[in-house]
C-alpha positions in Angstrom: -190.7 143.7 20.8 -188.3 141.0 21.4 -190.7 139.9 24.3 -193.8 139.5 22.3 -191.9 137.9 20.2 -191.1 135.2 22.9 -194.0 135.2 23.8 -196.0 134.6 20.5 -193.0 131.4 20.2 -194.2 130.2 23.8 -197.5 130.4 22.5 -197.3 128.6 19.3 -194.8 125.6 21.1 -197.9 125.1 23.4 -200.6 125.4 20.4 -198.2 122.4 18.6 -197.6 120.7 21.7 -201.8 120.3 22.0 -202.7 119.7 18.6 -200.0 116.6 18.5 -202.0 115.4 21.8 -205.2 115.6 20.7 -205.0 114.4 17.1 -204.3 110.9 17.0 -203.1 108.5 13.7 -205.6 106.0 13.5 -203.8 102.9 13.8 -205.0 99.4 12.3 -205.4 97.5 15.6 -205.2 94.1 13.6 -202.2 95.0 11.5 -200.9 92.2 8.9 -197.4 90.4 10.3 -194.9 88.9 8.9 -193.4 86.2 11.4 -190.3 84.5 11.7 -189.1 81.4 13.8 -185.3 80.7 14.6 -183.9 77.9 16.9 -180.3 79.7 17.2 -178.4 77.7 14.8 -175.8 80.4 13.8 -173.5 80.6 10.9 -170.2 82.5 11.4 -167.8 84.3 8.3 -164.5 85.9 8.4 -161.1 85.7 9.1 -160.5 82.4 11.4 -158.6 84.4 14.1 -162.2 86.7 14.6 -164.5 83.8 13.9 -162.8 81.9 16.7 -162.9 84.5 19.0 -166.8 85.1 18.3 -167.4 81.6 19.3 -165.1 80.9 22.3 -167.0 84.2 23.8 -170.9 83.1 22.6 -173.1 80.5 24.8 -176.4 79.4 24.3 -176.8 79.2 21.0 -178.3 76.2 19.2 -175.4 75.4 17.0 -172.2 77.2 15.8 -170.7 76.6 12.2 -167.3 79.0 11.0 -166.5 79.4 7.8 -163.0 80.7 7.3 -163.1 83.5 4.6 -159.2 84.6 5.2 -156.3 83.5 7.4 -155.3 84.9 10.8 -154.9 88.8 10.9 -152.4 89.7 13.1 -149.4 87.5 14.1 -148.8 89.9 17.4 -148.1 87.2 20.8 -150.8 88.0 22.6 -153.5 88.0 20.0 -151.9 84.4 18.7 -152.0 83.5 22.5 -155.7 84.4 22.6 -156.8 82.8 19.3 -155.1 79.3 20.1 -157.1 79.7 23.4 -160.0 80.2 21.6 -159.2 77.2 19.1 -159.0 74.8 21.7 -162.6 76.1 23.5 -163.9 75.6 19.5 -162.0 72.7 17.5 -165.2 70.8 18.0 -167.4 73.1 15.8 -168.0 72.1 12.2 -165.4 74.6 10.4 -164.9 75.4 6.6 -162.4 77.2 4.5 -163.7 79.2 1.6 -162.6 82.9 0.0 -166.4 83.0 -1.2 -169.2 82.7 0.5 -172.9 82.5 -1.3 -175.3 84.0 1.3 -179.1 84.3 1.2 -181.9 84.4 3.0 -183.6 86.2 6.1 -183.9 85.7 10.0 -184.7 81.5 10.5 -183.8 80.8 6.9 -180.2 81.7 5.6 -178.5 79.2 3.0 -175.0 79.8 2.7 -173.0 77.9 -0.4 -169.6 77.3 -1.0 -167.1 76.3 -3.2 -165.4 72.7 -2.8 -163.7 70.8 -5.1 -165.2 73.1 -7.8 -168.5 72.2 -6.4 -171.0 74.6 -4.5 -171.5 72.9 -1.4 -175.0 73.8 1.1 -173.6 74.4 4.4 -176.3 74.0 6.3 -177.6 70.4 5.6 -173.7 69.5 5.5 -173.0 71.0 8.6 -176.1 70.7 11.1 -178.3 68.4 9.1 -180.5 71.3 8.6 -182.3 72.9 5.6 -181.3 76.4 6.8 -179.5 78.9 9.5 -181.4 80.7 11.6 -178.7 83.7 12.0 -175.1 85.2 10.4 -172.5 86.9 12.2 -170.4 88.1 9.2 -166.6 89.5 10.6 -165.6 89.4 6.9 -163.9 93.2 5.6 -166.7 93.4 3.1 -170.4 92.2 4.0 -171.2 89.0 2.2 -174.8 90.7 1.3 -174.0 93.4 -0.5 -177.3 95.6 0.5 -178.3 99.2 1.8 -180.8 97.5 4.4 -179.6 94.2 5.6 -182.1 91.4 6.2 -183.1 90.7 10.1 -181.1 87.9 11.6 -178.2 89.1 9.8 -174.9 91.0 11.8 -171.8 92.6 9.4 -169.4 93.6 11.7 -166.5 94.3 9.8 -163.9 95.5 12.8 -166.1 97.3 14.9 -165.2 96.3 18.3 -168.6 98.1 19.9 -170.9 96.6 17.5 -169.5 93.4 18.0 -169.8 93.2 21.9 -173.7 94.0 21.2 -174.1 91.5 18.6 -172.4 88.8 20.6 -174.6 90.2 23.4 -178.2 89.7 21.1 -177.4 86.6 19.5 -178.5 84.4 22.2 -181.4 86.3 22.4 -183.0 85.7 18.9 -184.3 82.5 19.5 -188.2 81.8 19.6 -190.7 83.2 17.2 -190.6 87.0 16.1 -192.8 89.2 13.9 -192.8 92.4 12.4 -195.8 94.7 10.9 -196.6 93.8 6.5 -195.2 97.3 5.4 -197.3 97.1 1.6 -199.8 95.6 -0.3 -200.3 95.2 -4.0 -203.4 95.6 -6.1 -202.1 93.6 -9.5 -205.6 95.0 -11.1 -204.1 98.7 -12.0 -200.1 97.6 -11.7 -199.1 98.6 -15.4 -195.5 96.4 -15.0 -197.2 93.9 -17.8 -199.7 92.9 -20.1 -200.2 90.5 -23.1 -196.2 89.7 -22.8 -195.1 93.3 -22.9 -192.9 94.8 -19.8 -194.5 98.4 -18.8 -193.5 100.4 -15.9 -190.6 99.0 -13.7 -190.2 102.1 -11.4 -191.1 100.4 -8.0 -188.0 98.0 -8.9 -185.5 100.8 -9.2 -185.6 102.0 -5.2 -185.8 99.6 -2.7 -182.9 99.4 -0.5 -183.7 96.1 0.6 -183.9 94.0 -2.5 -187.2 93.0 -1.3 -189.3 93.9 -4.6 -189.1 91.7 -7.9 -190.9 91.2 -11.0 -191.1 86.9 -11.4 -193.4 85.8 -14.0 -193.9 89.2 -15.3 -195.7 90.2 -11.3 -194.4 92.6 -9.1 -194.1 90.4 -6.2 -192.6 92.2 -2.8 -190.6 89.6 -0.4 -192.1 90.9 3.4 -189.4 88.6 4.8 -186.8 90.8 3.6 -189.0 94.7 3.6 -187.9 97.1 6.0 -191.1 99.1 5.0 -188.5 102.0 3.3 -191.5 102.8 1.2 -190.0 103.8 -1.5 -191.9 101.1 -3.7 -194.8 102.7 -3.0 -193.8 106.4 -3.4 -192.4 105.5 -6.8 -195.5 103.4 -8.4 -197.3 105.9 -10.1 -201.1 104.1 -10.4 -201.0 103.4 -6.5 -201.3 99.4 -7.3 -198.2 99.1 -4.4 -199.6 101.1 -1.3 -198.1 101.4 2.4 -199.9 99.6 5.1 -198.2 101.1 8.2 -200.1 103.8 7.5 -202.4 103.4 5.0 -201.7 106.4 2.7 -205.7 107.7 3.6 -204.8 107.0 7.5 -201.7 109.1 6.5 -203.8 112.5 4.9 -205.8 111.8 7.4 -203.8 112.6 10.3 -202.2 115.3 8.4 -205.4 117.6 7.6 -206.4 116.9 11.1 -203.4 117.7 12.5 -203.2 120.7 10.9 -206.4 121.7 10.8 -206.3 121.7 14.8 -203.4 123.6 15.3 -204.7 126.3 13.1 -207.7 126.2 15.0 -205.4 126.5 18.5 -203.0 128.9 16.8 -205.0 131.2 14.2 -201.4 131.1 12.5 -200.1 128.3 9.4 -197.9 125.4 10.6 -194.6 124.4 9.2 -194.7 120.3 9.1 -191.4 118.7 9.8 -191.7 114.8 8.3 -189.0 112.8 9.8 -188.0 109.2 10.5 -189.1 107.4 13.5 -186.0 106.4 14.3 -182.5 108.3 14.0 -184.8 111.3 12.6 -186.1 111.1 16.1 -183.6 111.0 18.3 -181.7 114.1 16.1 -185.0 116.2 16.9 -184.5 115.4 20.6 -181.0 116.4 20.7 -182.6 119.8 19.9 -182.6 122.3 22.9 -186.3 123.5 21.5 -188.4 123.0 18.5 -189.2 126.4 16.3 -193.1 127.1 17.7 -194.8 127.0 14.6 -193.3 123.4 13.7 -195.4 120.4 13.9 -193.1 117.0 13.6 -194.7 114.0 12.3 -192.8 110.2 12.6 -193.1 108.0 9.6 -191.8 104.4 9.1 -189.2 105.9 6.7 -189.2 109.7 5.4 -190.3 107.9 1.9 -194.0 106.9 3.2 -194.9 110.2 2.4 -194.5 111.6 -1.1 -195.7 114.0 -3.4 -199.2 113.3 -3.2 -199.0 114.1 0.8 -196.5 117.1 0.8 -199.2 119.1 -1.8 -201.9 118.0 0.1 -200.4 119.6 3.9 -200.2 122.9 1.7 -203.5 122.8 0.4 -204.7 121.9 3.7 -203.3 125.2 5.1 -199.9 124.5 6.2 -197.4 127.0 5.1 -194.5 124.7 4.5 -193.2 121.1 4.6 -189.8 119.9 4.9 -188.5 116.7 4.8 -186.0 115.8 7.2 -182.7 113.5 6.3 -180.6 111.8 8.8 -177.2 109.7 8.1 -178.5 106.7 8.5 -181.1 107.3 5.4 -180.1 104.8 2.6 -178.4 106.0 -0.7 -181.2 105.1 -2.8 -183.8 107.0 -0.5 -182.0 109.8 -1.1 -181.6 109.6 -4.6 -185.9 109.0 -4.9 -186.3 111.9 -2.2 -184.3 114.0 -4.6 -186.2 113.3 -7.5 -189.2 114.2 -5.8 -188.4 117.3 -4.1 -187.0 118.7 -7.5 -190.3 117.8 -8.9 -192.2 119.5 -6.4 -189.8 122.4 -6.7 -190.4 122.8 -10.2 -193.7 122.9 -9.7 -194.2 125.3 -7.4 -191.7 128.0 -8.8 -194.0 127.2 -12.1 -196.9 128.4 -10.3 -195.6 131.0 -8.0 -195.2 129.0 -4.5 -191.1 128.2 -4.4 -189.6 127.5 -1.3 -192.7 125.5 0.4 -191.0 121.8 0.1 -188.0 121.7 1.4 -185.7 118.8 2.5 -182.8 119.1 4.8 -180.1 117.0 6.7 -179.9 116.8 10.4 -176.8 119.1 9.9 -178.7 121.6 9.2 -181.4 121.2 11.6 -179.7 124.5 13.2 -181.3 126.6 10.7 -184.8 125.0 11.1 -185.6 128.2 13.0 -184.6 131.0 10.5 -186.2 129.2 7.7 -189.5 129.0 9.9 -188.9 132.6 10.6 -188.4 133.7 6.8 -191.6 131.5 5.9 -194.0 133.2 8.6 -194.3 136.2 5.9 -195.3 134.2 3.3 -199.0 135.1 2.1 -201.6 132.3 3.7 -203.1 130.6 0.8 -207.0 129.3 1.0 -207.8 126.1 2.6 -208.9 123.2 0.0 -211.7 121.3 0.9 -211.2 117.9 -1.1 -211.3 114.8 1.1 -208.5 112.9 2.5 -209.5 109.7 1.5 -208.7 110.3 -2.4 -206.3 107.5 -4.2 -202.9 109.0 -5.2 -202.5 110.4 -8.2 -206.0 111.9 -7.5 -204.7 113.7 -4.3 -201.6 114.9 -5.8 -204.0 116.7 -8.9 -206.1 118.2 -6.3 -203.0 119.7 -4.2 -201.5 120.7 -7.4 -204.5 122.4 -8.6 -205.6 124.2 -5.1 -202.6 125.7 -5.1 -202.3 127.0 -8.4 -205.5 128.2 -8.1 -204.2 130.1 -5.0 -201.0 131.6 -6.8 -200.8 132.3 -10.2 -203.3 129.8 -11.9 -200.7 129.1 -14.6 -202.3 126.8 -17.6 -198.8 126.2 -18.6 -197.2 123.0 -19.8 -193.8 121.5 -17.9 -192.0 119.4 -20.0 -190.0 117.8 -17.5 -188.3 114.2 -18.1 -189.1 110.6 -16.7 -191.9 111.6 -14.6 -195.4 109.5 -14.4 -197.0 112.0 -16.0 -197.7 113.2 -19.5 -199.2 112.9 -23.0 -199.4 109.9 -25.7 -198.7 111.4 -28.8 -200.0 109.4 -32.5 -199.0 109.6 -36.0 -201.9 109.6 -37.7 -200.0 108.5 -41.0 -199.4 105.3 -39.6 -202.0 104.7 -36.7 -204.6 102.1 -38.0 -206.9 102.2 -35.0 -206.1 98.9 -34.8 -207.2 99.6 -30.7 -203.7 97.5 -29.3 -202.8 100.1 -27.2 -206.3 101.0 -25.9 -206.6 97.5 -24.8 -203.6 97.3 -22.7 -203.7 100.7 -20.8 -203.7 100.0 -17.3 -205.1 103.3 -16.2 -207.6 103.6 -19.3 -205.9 106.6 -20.3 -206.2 105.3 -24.0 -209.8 104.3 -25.3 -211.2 103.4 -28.0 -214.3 105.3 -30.1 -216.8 102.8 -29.1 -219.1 102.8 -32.4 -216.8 105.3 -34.2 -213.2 104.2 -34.7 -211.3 106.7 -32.8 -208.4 106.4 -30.0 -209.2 109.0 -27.3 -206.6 109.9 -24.4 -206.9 112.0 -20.9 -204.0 112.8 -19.9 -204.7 112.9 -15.9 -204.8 109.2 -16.2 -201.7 108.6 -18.5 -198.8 106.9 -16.1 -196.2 106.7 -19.1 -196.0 103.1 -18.5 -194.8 102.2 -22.2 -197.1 99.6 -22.7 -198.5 101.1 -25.3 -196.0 102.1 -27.4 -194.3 99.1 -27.2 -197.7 96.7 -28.4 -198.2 99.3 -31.2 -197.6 97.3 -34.2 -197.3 100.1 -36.5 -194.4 102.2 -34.1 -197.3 105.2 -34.2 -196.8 106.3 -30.4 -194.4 108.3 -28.8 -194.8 108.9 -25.2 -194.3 112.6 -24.0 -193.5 113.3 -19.9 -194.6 116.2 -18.9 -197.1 117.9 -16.4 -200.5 119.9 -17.6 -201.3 122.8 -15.0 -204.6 123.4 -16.8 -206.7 121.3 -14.8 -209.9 121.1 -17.7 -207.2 120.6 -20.4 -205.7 117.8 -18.6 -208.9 116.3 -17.5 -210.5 116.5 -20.8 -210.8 113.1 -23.2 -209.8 114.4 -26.6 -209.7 112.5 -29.4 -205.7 111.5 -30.4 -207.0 109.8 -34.0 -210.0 109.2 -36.1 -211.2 107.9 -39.5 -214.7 107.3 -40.9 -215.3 103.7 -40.6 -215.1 101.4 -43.6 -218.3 99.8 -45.7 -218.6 96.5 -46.8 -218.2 96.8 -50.5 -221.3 94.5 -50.6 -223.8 95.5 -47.8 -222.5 98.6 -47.0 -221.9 97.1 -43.2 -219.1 99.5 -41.7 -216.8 96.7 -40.3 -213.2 98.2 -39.9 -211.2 101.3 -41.0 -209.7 102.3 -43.8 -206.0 102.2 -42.8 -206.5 98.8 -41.6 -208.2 97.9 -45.3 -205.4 99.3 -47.0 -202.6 97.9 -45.3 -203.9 93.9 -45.3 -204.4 94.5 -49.2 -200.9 95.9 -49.4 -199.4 92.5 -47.6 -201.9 90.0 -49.7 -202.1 91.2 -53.1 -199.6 88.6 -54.2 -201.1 85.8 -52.5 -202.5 83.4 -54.2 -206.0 82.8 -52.1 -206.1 86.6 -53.3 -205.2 86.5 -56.8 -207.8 88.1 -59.1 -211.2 89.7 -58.0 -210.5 87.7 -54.9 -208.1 90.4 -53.7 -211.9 92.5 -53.1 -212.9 90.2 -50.3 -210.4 92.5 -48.0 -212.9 94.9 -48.4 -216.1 92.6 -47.9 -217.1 92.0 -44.0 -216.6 88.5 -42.9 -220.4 87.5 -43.8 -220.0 88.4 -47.5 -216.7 87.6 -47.7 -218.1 83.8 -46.9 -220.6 84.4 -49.0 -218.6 85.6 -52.0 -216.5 82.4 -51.6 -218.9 80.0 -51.6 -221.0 81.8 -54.9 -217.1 81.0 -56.7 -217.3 77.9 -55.9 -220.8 77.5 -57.0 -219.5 79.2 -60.7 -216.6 76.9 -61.0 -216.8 73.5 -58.5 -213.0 72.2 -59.8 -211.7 75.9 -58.7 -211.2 74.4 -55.5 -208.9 71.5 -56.9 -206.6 73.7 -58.7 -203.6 75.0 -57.2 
C-alpha cells in the first residue's frame, strides 16, 4: 500500500512537472518600461563617523556629498584612528550637518532638504550644482523614507555590516540608463474615486507599500517611478479601472485554466495550486527537499497580482485547492489586504459548503504543505465551469462564485458582511424625489434611471459601494448596504428601488417632473415674492406654460412688472 502510494506521488510529481513545461504564460513581448538615467552623483546620511567611512572605501562614483545626521558613535582608539584616516581621504567632499533630513525622490532624481539658519536648504543644487541625486546611501538608525518598499536607487543600512559591504560594492555600478517593466494601467472611464466634486471609492489608496498611488486633482494617478508592481492597487479596486500589466489579469486566468486543465488531462486527478512570489517565495520552495505531487506552483510579481477573482476561478476550473503562500519578506500592508481577502473567500465558501479550499500560509509552515494536500485529495471533485478566461473582474469572480455554489449547496442566501465592494443601495422612499443625482454619477451604472417613467432602478452585481451616491443625494435618501447575494438571478436582476407616477402640467396636462419634486420647490417658494398669489401654481406648470402664463399677467396688468 505504502508503495502505491509512492508510486501514485512519483506519478503526479512528473504529471506537474510536464504540465508546468508545456503550458506557457503568454508574455507581452513589447512590455511598457519605466526608465531611469543616473550619472553616480551619490548623497550620503548618518552619523559622520559611518558616512566617512562609506566614502574613504567608495571609488568611481560621480560625486560624493555627507550629510551629518549625528555625531561620532563610538569614541573606542582604533575606530577614532580609522575615522580620522578616513577624514583626511574625504575633507574635500561637500559635507553638511543636519538632525533632519527631507528626502524624496527615486533612482536619478532624489532631492534632499535641510534645515539652515531656519531655512530649508536644497542640497543638491548647493552642493553639486545639480537639480537632483542620482542615489542615497542612508547609515542613519532610522531610514529617512519611512516606507514598506523603498524606492530604487535608495540603500538604508542602518548597522548592517553585510548589507553595507554589498551596497558599497553596487553603488559604482548604478550608473548608465536602467528600466524596469510598467506594473499597472488605469482606465479613469469606470474608476468611481470622483465625479461632479464628490470623492467615491479610495480603496486602491489604502494598500500600496510603495506610496506610489495618489489621488491629485481628484485622479487616481500611480507614480511607476516609485511602483514595485505589489499589486495590491489593483486587487483592491473593485471596478477593475487599475489593472496589472505584468500579467495582464486575462494573460493571468489564462495560464491558470490551461495549466490546470493540462495537468488534469496528464493526471486524471485535481491539482492543488501553490501561488507564491517570484522572489523569496521562490527560493523558500527550493529549499524544499520535494514538492507534494499533486501541487502546481505558480510565480507572480507579488502574491497580490492574484486575488479573488483568480483564486474562484482555479476552483471552478477544476482545481481542488489554492493556497497562497507568504514569505517574510512580504510587506505589512500585503498582509493585512491578503487577509482581508482570504477571510472573504473563507466566508464564502463555508456559506456554500466548500471551506477549506483557499488557504494562505507562511513559509514556516511550508512543512505541512504535504498533509494538507493529503487531507484535501478526499474532497469531492466539483464540475468543471466552462466560462471563458478573458472575462473582466468582478465578472470572473461572479462566475467562480456561482459555479461553485452551484456545485455545493446552491445557497440563495444573503451575507452581510462589512466594507466589501459588494452590496445593495437601499432608498427612502419618503424622501427620494427621483431627482436622478445619484443615477447620473454611478460609475458602474448600478443606479439608473426609469427612462420615460420616473423610477430609480439598481442591480446589485454591478453596485461597487463607492459612496458616490449617497453622498450627491441631496435629500440624504441612500444608505449603502455591503453585503454579498448568492442568488445569482436575484442579484443580476434590475429592480426598481423607487417610483412615482409622473406629474402633469396643470395646464396641458404635459407630465414634466414628479410629484415629490413639485411638492418640495412649492414648500421652499411659497413665501417668495415672484410666487406670491396664484403665481405660486406656475411650480406646477411645465416650463412652456409657465412662460406662457407669465407673459398673459403681464398682458392683464402691464405696470405689474414695475411694482415691487
Amino acid at each position: 500500500m505504502a508503495k502505491q502510494k509512492q508510486e501514485r506521488t512519483v506519478s503526479n510529481t512528473q504529471y506537474a512537472e510536464q504540465a508546468l513545461a508545456q503550458v506557457q504564460m503568454l508574455e507581452n513581448l513589447i512590455p511598457q518600461t519605466v526608465t531611469y538615467t543616473t550619472a553616480g552623483h551619490l548623497l550620503i546620511l548618518g552619523p559622520e563617523d559611518a558616512i566617512r567611512l562609506a566614502a574613504a572605501d567608495l571609488d568611481g562614483m560621480a560625486s560624493i556629498t555627507l550629510v551629518a545626521t549625528d555625531p561620532i558613535t563610538s569614541q573606542d582608539e582604533h575606530h577614532l584612528a580609522r575615522v580620522m584616516e578616513a577624514v583626511e581621504r574625504t575633507e574635500d567632499l561637500p559635507s553638511y550637518y543636519s538632525k533632519q533630513v527631507r528626502l524624496k525622490g527615486f533612482l536619478g532624481q532624489y532631492q534632499a532638504f535641510i534645515k539652515e539658519s531656519d531655512k530649508e536648504l536644497e542640497l543638491a543644487p548647493a552642493a553639486v550644482r545639480r537639480p537632483h541625486f542620482d542615489l542615497v546611501l542612508d547609515l542613519g538608525h532610522s531610514p529617512s523614507l519611512s516606507l514598506e518598499l523603498l524606492p530604487p536607487g535608495y540603500f538604508h543600512i542602518g548597522e548592517d555590516d553585510n548589507k553595507l559591504a554589498a551596497a558599497l560594492a553596487q553603488l559604482p555600478e548604478l550608473v548608465g540608463e536602467f528600466s524596469k517593466p510598467r506594473y499597472v494601467k488605469i482606465n479613469a472611464d469606470i474608476c468611481a474615486h470622483h465625479g461632479s466634486g464628490i470623492d467615491g471609492c479610495t480603496r486602491c489608496l489604502n494598500f500600496c507599500p510603495a506610496d506610489a498611488i495618489a489621488s491629485v486633482d481628484h485622479k487616481i494617478v500611480v507614480d511607476h517611478n516609485l511602483c514595485h508592481g505589489a499589486g495590491s492597487c489593483a486587487n483592491a479596486c473593485p471596478t477593475g479601472a487599475i489593472s496589472y500589466d505584468q500579467p495582464a489579469p486575462a494573460t493571468l486566468q489564462d495560464f491558470l485554466k490551461r495549466l490546470i486543465t493540462r495537468y488534469i488531462e496528464l493526471a486524471d486527478s485535481r491539482p492543488v495550486v501553490l501561488l507564491h512570489d517570484a522572489s523569496a517565495g521562490e527560493q523558500a520552495l527550493k529549499q524544499l527537499q520535494a514538492l507534494p505531487g499533486e501541487v502546481l506552483p505558480v510565480a507572480l510579481e507579488e502574491i497580490a497580482v492574484a486575488a479573488t477573482d483568480s483564486w474562484f476561478s482555479a476552483l471552478a476550473w477544476g482545481a481542488r485547492q489554492v493556497v497562497v503562500l507568504t514569505t517574510q519578506v512580504t510587506p505589512p500592508t500585503l498582509m493585512a489586504l491578503m487577509n482581508r481577502e482570504q477571510a472573504l473567500a473563507a466566508q464564502l465558501l463555508e456559506a456554500i459548503g466548500l471551506p477549506g479550499r483557499i488557504e494562505l500560509m507562511s513559509v514556516e509552515q511550508l512543512p505541512q504543505l504535504a498533509s494538507k494536500v493529503a487531507d484535501s485529495a478526499c474532497w469531492p471533485e466539483l464540475a468543471i465551469a466552462a466560462y471563458p478566461a478573458s472575462l473582466p473582474k468582478r465578472d470572473a469572480f461572479y462566475n467562480g462564485l456561482d459555479h461553485l455554489n452551484g456545485c455545493a449547496e446552491d445557497n440563495k442566501a444573503t451575507l452581510a458582511l462589512p466594507h466589501l465592494p459588494y452590496g445593495q443601495v437601499e432608498v427612502d422612499p419618503d424622501k427620494c424625489t427621483l431627482c436622478q443625482s445619484c443615477s447620473a454619477l454611478c460609475p458602474p451604472r448600478a443606479l439608473t434611471d426609469g427612462g420615460d417613467m420616473p423610477a430609480l432602478n439598481f442591480t446589485e452585481q454591478s453596485c461597487v459601494q463607492c459612496g458616490l451616491c449617497e453622498k450627491a443625494c441631496p435629500e440624504k435618501a441612500i444608505t449603502l448596504v455591503s453585503q454579498v447575494t448568492l442568488d445569482r438571478e436575484r442579484r443580476q436582476q434590475t429592480r426598481v428601488l423607487h417610483e412615482e407616477p409622473p406629474f402633469e402640467c396643470i395646464r396641458c396636462g404635459k407630465a414634466f417632473a414628479t410629484a415629490a419634486v413639485i411638492n418640495k420647490i412649492t414648500a421652499q417658494m411659497q413665501n417668495h415674492s415672484a410666487f406670491a398669489g396664484d403665481a405660486i401654481k406656475r411650480i406646477q406648470m411645465c416650463e412652456d406654460c409657465r412662460v406662457k402664463d407669465m407673459f398673459e399677467d403681464i398682458m392683464n396688468d402691464p405696470e405689474k412688472q414695475l411694482r415691487v
